[in-house]
N, C-alpha and C positions, 0 to 999 in steps of 0.2 A: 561555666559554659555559656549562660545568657549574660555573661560582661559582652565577653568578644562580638558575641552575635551582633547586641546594643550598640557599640562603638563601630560596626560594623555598617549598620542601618542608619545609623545617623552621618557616617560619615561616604556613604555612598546614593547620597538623594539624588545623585546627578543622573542626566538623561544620556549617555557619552557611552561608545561602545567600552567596555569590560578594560580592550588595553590601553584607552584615551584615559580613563579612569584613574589608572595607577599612578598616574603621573600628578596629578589635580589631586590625588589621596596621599601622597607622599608629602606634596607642599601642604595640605592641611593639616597631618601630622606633628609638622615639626611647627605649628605655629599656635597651637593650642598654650593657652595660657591658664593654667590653672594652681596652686596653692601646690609648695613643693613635695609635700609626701603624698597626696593625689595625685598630682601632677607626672610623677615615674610610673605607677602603675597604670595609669589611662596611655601614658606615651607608649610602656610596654606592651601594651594590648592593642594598641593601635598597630606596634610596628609588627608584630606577630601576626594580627590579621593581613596587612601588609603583606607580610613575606609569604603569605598561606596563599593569598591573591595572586601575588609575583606564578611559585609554583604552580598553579592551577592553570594558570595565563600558559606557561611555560609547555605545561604536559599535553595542553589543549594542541600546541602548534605542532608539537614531536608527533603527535597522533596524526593530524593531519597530512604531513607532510612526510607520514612514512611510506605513502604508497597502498596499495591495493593487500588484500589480506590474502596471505599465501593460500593454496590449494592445500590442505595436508588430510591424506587419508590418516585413518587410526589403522595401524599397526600393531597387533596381539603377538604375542610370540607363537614362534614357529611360520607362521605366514613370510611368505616370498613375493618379493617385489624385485621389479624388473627398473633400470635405473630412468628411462624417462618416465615412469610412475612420479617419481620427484618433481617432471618439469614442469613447469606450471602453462607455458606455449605451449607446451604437448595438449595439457587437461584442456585450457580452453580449446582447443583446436577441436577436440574430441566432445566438446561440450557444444559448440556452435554446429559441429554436424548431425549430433542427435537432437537440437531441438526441433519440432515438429513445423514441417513445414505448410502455409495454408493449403488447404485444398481447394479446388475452382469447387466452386457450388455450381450444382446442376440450372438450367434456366428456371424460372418460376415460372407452373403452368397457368398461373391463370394470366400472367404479364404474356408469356410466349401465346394464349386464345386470347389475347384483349379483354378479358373479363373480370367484373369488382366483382369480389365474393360478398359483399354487400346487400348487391342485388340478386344473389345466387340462393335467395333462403329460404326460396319454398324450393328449389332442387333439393330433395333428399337422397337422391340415389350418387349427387355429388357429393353431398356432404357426408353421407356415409365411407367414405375414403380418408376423409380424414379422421374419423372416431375410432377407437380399439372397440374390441368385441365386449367392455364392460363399460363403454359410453363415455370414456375420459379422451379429449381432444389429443391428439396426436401431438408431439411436440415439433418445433420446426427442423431438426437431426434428420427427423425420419419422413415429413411431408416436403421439403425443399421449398419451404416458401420464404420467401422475404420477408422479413418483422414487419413491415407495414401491412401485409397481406396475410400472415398469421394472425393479426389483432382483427384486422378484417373478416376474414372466416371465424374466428371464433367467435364474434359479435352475433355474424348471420346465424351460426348456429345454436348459439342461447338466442337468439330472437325465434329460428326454428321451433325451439324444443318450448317456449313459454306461448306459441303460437298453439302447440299441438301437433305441427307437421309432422313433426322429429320426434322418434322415442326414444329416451338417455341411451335403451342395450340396443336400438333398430342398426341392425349393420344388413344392408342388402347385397350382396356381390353379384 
């Protein structure tokens, strides 16, 4: 097992994609000169890794060039299928209408007031809108703000709460 691998490594030092390769390995093969009962089994090991190379070369491009991998449900017995179940234009078709479509994000209020939440950090009675009732910052799903203006409010609001202004549970409605 570490013949082949050896004759393998030594005879593939080259920088040459995989199928430049085989060709530059086949001419080194046969040109090896070595002592006659040595010389068959290194030749044999050479042309096996060879032909292991060729194969591998081979199965690589069939893979590639089979195409897209079919849709197949798994089928138990007894289960009924209807026959464009099979199609595969059908599946994608059916696949490309359920994927989720974006949805418009609402405006962000403080872009829609012209205001940097920033400068909003002695406001508590704002920034209690954005906290839940156990003092953990609201995520942007549920406040509608733009990532630059999430990171923005949550800054003013740990400067808030390290200030004193802000209590982690203070929700005032």
């Amino acid at each position: 097992m570490l013949v082949p691998l050896r004759a393998l490594s030594t005879l593939s030092g080259l920088r040459a994609p995989l199928a430049g390769q085989l060709s530059v390995l086949s001419q080194r093969c046969m040109s090896t000169e070595t002592p006659a009962k040595e010389g068959n089994v290194v030749r044999n090991i050479e042309q096996e890794t060879l032909s292991l190379l060729q194969e591998t070369v081979m199965n690589d491009k069939t893979k590639a060039t089979s195409g897209q991998a079919r849709y197949q449900k798994l089928q138990r017995v007894g289960d009924t299928y209807h026959p464009q179940d099979l199609n595969d234009a059908h599946h994608q078709q059916v696949m490309r209408q359920r994927r989720r479509t974006p949805e418009r994000r609402t405006e962000d209020p403080f872009d829609a007031l012209g205001l940097d939440p920033l400068h909003e950090y002695k406001n508590f009675r704002l920034l209690s809108e954005f906290v839940s009732d156990i003092g953990k910052i609201l995520p942007r799903e549920q406040t509608g703000l733009t990532a630059k203006n999430q990171r923005k409010l949550a800054r003013a609001i740990k400067r808030a709460r390290a200030m004193g202004n802000f209590q982690c549970t203070q929700n005032i409605t």
